[in-house]
C-alpha positions as CSV (number, residue, x, y, z in Angstrom):
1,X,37.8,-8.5,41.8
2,X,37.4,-10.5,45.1
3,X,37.8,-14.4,45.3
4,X,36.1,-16.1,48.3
5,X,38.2,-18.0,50.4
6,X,36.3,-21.4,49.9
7,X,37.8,-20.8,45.8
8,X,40.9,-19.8,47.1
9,X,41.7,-23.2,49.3
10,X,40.7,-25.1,46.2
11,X,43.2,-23.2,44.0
12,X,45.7,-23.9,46.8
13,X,45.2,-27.5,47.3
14,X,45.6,-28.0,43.1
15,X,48.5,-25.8,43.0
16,X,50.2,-27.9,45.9
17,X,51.0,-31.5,44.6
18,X,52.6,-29.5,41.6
19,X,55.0,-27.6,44.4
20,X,55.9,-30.4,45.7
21,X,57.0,-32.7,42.7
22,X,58.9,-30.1,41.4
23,X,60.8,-29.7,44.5
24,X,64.5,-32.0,44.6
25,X,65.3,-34.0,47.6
26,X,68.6,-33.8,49.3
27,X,69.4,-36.9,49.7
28,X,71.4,-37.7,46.5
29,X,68.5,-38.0,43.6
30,X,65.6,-36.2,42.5
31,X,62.1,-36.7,43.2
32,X,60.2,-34.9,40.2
33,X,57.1,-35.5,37.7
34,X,58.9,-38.6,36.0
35,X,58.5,-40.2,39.3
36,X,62.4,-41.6,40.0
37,X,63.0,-42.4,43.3
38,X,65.8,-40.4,45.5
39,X,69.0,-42.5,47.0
40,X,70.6,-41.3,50.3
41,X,74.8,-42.3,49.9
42,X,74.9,-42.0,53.9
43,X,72.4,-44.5,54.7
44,X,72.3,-48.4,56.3
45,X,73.8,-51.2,54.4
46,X,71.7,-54.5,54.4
47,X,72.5,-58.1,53.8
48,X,71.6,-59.4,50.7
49,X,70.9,-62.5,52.0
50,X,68.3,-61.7,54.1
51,X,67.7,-58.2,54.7
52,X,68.9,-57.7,58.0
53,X,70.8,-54.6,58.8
54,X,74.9,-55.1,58.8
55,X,76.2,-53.1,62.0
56,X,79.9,-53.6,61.0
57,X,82.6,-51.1,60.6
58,X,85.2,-50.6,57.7
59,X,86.4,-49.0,55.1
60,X,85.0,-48.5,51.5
61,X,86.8,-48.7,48.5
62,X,85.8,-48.5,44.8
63,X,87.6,-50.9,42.3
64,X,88.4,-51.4,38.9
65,X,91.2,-52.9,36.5
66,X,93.0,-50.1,37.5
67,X,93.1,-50.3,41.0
68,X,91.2,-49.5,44.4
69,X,90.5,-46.1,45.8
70,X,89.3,-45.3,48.8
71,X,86.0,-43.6,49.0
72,X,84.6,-43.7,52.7
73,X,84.3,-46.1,55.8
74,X,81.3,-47.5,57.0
75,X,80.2,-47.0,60.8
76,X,77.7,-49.4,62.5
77,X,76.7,-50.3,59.6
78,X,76.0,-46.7,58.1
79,X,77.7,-45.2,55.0
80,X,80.2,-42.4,55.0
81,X,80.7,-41.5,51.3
82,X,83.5,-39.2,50.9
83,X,84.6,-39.8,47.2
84,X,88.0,-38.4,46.5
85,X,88.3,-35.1,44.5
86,X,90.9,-36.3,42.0
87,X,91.4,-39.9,40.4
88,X,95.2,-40.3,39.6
89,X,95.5,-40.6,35.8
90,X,96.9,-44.2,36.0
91,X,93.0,-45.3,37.6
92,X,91.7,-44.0,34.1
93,X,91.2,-46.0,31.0
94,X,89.5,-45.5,28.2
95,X,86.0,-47.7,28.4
96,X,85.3,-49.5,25.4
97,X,82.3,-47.8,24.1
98,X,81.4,-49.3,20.7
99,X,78.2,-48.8,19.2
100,X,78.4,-45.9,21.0
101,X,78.6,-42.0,19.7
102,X,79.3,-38.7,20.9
103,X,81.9,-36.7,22.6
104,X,82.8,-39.0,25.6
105,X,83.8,-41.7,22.8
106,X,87.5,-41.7,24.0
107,X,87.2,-40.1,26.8
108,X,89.2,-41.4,29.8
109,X,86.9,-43.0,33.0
110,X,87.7,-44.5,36.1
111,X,84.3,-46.9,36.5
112,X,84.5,-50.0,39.3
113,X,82.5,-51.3,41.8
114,X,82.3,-50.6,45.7
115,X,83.5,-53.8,48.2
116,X,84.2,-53.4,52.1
117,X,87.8,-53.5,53.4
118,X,87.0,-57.2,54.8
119,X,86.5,-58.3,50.6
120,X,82.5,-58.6,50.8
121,X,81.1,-56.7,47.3
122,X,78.5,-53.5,48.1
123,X,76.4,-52.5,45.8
124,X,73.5,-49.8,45.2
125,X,70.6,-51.9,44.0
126,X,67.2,-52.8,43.7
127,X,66.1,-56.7,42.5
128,X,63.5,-59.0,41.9
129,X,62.9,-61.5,39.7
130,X,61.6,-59.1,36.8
131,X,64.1,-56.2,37.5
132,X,67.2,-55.1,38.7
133,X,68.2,-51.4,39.4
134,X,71.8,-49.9,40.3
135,X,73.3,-46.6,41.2
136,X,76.9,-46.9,40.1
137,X,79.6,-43.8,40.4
138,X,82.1,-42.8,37.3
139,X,84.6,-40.3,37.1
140,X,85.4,-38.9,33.9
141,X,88.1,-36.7,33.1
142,X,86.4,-34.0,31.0
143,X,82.2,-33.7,30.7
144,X,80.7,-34.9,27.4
145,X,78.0,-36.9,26.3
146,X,77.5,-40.7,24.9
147,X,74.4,-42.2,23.6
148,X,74.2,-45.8,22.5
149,X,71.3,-48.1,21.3
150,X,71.9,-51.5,20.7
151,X,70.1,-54.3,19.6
152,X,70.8,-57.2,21.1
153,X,70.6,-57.6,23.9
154,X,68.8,-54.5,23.8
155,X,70.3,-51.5,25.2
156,X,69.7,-47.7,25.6
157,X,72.2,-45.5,26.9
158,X,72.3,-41.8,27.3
159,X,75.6,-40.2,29.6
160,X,75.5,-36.6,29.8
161,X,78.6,-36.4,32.1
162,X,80.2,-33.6,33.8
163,X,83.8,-33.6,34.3
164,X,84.8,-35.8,38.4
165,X,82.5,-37.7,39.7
166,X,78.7,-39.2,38.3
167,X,75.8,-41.1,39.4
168,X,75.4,-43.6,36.8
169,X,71.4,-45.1,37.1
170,X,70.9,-48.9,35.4
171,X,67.5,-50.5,34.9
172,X,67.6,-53.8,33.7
173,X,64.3,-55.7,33.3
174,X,63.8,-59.3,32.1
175,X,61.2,-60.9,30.1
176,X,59.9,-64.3,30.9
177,X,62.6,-65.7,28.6
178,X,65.2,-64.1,31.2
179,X,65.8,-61.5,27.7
180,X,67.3,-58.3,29.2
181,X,66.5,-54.7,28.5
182,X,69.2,-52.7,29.9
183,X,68.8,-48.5,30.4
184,X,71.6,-46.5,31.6
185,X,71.9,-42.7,32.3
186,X,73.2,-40.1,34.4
187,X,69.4,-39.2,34.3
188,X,67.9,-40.8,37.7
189,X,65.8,-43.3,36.0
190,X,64.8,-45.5,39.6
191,X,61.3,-46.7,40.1
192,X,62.4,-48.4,43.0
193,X,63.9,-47.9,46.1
194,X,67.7,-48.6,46.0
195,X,69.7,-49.3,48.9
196,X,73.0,-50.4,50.0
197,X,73.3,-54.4,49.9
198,X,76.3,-56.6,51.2
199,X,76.9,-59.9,49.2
């Protein structure tokens, strides 16, 4: 049975967006039919304060309470992520998960924030007055999963970790009463664009 070619651009042009949502970016998220928005790690840092691009150069470290690692250097003001393979097992504690459940329960985690060899605090984040959005990276030492839902303040969390490294999403959005609602997952859950900002 022939199809003429006017029904056969129309089946093409339908069949297309579908191609093309189901596709993943390369640039360190995935761009499918729940609509979250991708992050490139090697990408221009920005001043909080008022959105100019930062054109230093330095190194980037990742902190928590058990110390700072190293994971890149920033040139001209772009990103170099290199995070390290291994995490030393003195960086890992075991996070304090209550309320939570599931294998990662006592699982051990390095989790800290990113700040510039010069002291300034980097973060991957989106804000406004209603919400904020963050990419954060944890390394745990084995994969697992943890799912929490708290009440108050209200709080959903679902980790489904593998073992080194993970992009950990947050979506917190505020009421007018400034009450939070806090999401987190290692499912990309952005509706925004992220980027790297310097406070």
């Amino acid at each position: 049975m022939k199809m003429s070619k006017f029904t056969l651009v129309i089946a093409m042009l339908i069949a297309m967006p579908f191609a093309i949502f189901s596709c993943s970016s390369g640039g360190g998220g995935e761009i499918g039919n729940d609509n979250s928005i991708s992050f490139d790690e090697n990408s221009q840092i920005y001043n909080y304060s008022d959105g100019s691009s930062y054109v230093g150069d330095e190194v980037i470290e990742i902190c928590a309470d058990g110390g700072c690692l190293r994971t890149g250097s920033v040139a001209n003001g772009i990103v170099n992520l290199e995070l390290p393979i291994n995490v030393p097992y003195g960086y890992l504690e075991v996070d304090d998960n209550t309320g939570c459940s599931g294998s990662l329960k006592d699982v051990r985690v390095f989790q800290g924030d990113f700040k510039l060899s010069n002291g300034s605090a980097l973060h991957i984040r989106y804000r406004d007055n209603q919400i904020r959005e963050d990419v954060n990276y944890s390394y745990y030492e084995r994969a697992g999963k943890l799912t929490c839902n708290i009440a108050n303040p209200k709080m959903s969390v679902t980790i489904d970790a593998k073992s080194g490294w993970n992009k950990i999403y947050s979506r917190r959005i505020y009421d007018a009463n400034r009450n939070m609602t806090l999401e987190v997952s290692t499912k990309n859950i952005l509706t925004n664009e992220v980027k790297w900002l310097l406070y």
